[in-house]
C-alpha positions in Angstrom: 0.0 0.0 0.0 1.3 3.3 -0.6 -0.5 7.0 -1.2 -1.7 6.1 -4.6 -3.6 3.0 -3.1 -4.8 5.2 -0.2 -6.3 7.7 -3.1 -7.7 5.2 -5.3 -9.2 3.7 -1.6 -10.7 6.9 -0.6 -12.3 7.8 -3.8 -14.3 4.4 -3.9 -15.1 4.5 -0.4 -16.5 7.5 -1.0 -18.2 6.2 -4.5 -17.7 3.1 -5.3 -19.7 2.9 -8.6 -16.9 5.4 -10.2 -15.2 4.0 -13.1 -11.3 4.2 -13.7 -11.8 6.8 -15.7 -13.4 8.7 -13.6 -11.0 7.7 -10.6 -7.9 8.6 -12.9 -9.4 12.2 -13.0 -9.4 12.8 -9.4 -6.8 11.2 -8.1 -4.1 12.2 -11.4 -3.5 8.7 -12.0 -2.6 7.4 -14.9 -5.9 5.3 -15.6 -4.4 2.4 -16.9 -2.5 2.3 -13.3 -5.8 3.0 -11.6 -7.4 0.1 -13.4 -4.2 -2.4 -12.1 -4.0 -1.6 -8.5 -7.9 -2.0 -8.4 -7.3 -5.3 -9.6 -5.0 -5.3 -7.0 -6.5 -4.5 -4.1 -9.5 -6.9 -5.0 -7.0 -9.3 -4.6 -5.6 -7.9 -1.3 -7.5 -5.0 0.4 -11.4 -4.6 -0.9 -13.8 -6.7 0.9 -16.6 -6.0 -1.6 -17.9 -3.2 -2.9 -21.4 -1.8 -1.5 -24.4 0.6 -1.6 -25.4 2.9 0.9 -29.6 2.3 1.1 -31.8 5.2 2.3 -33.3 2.4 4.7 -36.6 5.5 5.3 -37.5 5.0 1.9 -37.7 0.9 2.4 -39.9 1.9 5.5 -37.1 1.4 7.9 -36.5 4.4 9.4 -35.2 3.2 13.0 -32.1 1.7 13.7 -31.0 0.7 17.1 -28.0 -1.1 18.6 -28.7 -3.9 20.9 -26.0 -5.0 23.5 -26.4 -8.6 24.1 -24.9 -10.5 27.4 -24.5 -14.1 26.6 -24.6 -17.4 29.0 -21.5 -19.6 28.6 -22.9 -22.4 30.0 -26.7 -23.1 29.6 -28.9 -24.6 31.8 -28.7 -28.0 30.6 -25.4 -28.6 31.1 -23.8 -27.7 27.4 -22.4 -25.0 26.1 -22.7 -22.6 23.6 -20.2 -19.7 21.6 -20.7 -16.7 21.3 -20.2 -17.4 17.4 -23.5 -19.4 17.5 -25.5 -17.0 19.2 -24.1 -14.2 16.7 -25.4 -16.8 13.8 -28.7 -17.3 15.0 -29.4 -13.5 15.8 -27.9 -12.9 12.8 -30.8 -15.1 10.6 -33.2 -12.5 11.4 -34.6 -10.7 8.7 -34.3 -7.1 10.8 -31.0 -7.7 11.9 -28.2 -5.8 9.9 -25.2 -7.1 11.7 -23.8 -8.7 14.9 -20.2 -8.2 16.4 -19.0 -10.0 19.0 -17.4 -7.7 21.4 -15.2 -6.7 24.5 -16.8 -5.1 27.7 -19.6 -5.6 29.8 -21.4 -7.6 26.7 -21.1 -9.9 24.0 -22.3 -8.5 21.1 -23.6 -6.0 19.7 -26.6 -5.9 17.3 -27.4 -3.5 14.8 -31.3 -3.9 14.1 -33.4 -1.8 11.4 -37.1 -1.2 12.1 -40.0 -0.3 10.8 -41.8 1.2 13.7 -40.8 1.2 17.8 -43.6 -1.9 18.1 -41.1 -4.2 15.4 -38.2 -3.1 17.0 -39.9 -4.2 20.5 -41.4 -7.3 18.8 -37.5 -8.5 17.6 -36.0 -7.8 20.5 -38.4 -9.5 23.4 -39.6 -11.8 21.1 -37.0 -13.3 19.0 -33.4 -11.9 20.5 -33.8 -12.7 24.2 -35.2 -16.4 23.3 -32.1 -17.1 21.4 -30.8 -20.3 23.2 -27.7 -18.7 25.6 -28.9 -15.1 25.2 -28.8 -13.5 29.4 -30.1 -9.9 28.8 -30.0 -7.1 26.3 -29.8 -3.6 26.4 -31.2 -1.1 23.3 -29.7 1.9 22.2 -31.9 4.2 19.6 -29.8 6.0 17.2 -31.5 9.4 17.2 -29.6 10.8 14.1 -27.4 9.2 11.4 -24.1 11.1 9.7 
């Protein structure tokens, strides 16, 4: 990696539907070196490329992160990881993401809604009967930047 991967890096994280072309122009690449250290960092770097979704316009205007404190051991005697927990929070449809995470919790869960009655619905309904799910605390993203 060097400063001409960093521009070419920045300019798709900021649009990643620009063409080389267009990426040349604003970073005074040469394109044709644009186009090979995309290829590149495909190889290397770049995860996938993305979209940013206006979730208000899908009629999913909340979002709300959900701190999860898992069990270890369950009840009956077995155990569970925090990896299966993640995967079976994760299979719900509302459910953007789950990290597993340092602290006084778990994970964290990054849930989309419809209206404060879904959101309540996922959570007490499906999240906290997840098999080695303790308790959860919600946090309501009141703006997005």
């Amino acid at each position: 990696m060097n400063k001409k991967d960093d521009n070419i890096l920045n300019e798709l994280k900021k649009n990643s539907r620009l063409t080389t072309s267009q990426i040349a122009k604003k970073t005074n690449i040469p394109i044709t070196t644009v186009h090979n250290r995309i290829l590149k960092l495909k190889d290397d770097v770049i995860k996938k490329f993305t979209v940013e979704i206006n979730y208000e316009k899908l009629g999913l205007p909340l979002l709300a992160y959900v701190l999860v404190s898992a069990f270890n051991a369950l009840p009956s005697g077995k155990s569970i990881s925090q990896e299966d927990i993640a995967k079976k929070i994760k299979k719900y449809d509302l459910v953007d993401s789950v990290e597993i995470i340092t602290g006084d919790f778990d994970l964290l869960v990054r849930i989309r809604a419809s209206s404060m009655e879904s959101l309540n619905s996922t959570i007490t309904q499906y999240i906290r009967h997840v098999e080695g799910v303790d308790k959860t605390k919600t946090m309501m993203v009141m703006k997005e930047t």
